[in-house]
C-alpha positions as a printed Julia matrix, in Angstrom:
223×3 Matrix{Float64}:
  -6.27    6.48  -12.75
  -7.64    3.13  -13.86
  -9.0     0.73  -11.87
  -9.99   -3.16  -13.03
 -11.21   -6.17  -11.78
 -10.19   -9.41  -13.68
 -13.96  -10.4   -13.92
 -14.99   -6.98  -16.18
 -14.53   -6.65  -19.54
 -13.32   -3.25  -19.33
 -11.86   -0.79  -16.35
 -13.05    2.1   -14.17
 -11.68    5.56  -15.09
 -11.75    6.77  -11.51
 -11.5    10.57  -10.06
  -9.98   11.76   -7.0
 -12.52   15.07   -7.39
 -15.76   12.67   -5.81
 -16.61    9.63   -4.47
 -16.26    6.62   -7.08
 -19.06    4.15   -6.4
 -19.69    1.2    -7.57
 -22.96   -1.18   -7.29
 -23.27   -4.8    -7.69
 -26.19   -6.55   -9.64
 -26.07   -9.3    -6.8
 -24.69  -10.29   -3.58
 -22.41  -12.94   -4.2
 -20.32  -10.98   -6.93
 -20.09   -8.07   -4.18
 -18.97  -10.65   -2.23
 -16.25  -12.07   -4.45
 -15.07   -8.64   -5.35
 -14.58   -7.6    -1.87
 -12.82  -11.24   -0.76
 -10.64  -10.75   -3.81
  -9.61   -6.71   -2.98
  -8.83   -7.54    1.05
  -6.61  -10.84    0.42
  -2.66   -9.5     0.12
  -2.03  -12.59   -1.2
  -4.39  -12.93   -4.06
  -5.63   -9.28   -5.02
  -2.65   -8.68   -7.28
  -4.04  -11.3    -9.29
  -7.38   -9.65  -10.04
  -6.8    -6.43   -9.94
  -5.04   -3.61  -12.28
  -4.45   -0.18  -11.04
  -2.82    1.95  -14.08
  -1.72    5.4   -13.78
  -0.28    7.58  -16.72
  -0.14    4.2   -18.45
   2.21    2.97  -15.69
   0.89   -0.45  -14.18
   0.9    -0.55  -10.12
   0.81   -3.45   -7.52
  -2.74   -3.5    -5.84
  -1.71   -4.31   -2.44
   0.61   -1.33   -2.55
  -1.38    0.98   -3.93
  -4.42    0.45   -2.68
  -5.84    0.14    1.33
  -9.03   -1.83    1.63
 -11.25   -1.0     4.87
 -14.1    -3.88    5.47
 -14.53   -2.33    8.61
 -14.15    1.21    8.8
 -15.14    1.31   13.05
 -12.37   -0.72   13.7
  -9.59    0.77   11.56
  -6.55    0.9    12.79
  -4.66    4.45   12.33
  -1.75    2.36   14.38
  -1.42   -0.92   12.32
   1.96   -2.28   11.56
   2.35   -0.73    8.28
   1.74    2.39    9.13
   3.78    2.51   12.6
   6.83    0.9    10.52
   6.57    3.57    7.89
   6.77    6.27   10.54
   9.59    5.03   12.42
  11.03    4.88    8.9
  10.59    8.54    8.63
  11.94    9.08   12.22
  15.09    7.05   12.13
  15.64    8.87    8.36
  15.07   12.39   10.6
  17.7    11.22   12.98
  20.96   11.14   10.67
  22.23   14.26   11.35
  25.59   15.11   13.03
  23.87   16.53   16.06
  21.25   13.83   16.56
  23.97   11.43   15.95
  26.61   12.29   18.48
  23.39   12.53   21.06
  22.57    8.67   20.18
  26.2     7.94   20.46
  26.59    9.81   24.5
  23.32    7.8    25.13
  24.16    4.13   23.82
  27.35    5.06   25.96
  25.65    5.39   29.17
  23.02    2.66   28.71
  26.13    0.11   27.82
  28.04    1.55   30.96
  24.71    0.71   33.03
  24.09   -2.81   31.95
  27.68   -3.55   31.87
  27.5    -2.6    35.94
  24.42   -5.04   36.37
  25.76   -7.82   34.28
  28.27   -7.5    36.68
  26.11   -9.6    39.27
  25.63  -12.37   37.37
  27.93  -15.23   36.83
  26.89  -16.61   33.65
  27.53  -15.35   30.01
  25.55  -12.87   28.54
  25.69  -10.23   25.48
  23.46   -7.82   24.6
  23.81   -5.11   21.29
  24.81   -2.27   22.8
  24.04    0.18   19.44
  21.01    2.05   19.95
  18.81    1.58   17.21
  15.99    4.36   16.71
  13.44    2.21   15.08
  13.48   -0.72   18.17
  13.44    2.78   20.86
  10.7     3.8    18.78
   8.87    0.66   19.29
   9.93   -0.06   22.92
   8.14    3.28   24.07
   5.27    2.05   22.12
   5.37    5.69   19.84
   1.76    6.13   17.97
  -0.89    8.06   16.92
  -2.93    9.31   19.44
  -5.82   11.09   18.14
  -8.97   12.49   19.1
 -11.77   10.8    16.37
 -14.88   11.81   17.6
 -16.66   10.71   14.84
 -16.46    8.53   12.09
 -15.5    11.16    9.65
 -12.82   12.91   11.44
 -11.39    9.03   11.95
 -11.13    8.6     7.99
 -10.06   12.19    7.68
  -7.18   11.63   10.41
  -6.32    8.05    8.75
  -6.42    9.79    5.16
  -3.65   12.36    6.44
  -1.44    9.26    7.64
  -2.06    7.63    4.69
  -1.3    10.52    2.25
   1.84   11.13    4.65
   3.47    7.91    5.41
   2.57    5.42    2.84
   2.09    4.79   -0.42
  -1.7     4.7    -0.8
  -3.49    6.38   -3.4
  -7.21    4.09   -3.09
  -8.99    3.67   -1.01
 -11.61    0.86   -1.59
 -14.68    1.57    1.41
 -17.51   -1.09    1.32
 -21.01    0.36    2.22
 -19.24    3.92    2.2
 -22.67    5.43    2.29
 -24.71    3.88    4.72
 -22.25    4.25    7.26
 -21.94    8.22    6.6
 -24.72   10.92    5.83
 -25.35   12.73    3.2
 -23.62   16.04    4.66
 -20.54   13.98    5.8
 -20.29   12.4     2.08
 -20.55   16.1     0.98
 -17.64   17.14    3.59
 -15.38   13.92    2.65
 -15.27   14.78   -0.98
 -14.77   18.71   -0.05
 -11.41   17.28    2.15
 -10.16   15.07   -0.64
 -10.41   17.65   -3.1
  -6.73   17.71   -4.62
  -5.07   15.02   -2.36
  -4.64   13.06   -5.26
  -6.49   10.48   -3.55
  -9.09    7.96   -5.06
 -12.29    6.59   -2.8
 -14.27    3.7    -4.04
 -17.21    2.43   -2.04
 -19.35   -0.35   -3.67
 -22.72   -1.54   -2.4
 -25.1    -4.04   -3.92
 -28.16   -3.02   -6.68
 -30.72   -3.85   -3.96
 -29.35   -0.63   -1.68
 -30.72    2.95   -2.75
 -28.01    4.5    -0.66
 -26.72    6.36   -4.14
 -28.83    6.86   -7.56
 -27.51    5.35  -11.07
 -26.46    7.43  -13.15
 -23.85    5.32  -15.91
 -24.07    1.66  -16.08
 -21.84   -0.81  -17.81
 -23.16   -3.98  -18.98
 -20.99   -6.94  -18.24
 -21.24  -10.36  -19.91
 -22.83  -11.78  -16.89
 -24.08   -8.83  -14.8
 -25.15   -5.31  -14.96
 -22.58   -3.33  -12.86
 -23.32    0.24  -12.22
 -21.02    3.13  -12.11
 -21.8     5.92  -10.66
 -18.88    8.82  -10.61
């Protein structure tokens, strides 16, 4: 897979085996970059994701986490795309006729309390699965005791429910260790999912080991 911001004068051929990194000669192009990836409404614009020469929206293809403590394994994308899968689950004959015994009794109740009131109201008495879903307030509910097992835990929702092949993680590896980096490439070993972190050339968090000169700054790439 390719990735490319509109600023470089050539892409990044990224891996799904490791963690792709990427370090910025100065703070306000890290900036920009970042800005650019998280904005829905402007990323397609600057970025390029290409896979077996087939081009792919940004926004779908790719997840940007600023802030990895306060991710969200519940956020409306996500809990949409599972009720998706649900509702899809709940087509068959038997779970059908089981919808249609319920929406019969839940009509047959309200019609007995509408009863009471002397004005005119209407309500839509077909069950649907998706509004159920979201009326019982149906989520995740995991256990992340650490930061780790939260990306691992989001990864697997990710992978499962969505679209998402990148992942684009600021400051990836300040905020884990050098054994959880180690244990987070180990997990997303054959997932066919791509991590990119980016920090800025005055952070040592990672060594250089390939660097691309750009027409206005040096941009390192380590892979």
């Amino acid at each position: 897979m390719e990735f490319k911001f509109k600023n470089w004068n050539t892409g990044i051929e990224l891996t799904s085996d490791n963690i792709n990194s990427i370090k910025f000669d100065n703070k306000k192009d890290f900036y920009e970059f970042i800005s650019y990836a998280s904005n829905e409404k402007e990323a397609d614009e600057w970025f390029n994701v290409y896979e077996d020469n087939k081009s792919h929206n940004f926004v779908s293809i790719c997840k940007v986490l600023v802030d990895l403590f306060n991710v969200d394994l519940n956020d409306k994308k996500i809990i949409n795309a599972l009720y998706k899968v649900i509702t899809k689950d709940s087509l068959d004959q038997e779970t059908t006729n089981q919808i249609s015994t319920i929406n019969t009794e839940i009509s047959n109740l309200i019609d007995g309390k509408l009863q009471n009131y002397n004005f005119p109201i209407i309500y839509d008495s077909n069950l649907d699965i998706a509004a159920f879903l979201k009326m019982c307030d149906v989520q995740f509910n995991f256990d992340n005791k650490d930061l780790l097992t939260k990306m691992t835990n989001y990864i697997d929702i990710l992978l499962e429910f969505t679209s998402y092949k990148v992942l684009l993680i600021p400051h990836l590896y300040q905020l884990l260790d050098e054994n959880q980096i180690k244990e987070l490439i180990s997990y997303i070993a054959n997932k066919n999912l791509y991590i990119i972190s980016c920090i800025t050339k005055d952070n040592n968090a990672i060594p250089n080991k390939k660097i691309i000169d750009e027409q206005k700054d040096e941009i390192d790439i380590i892979i």
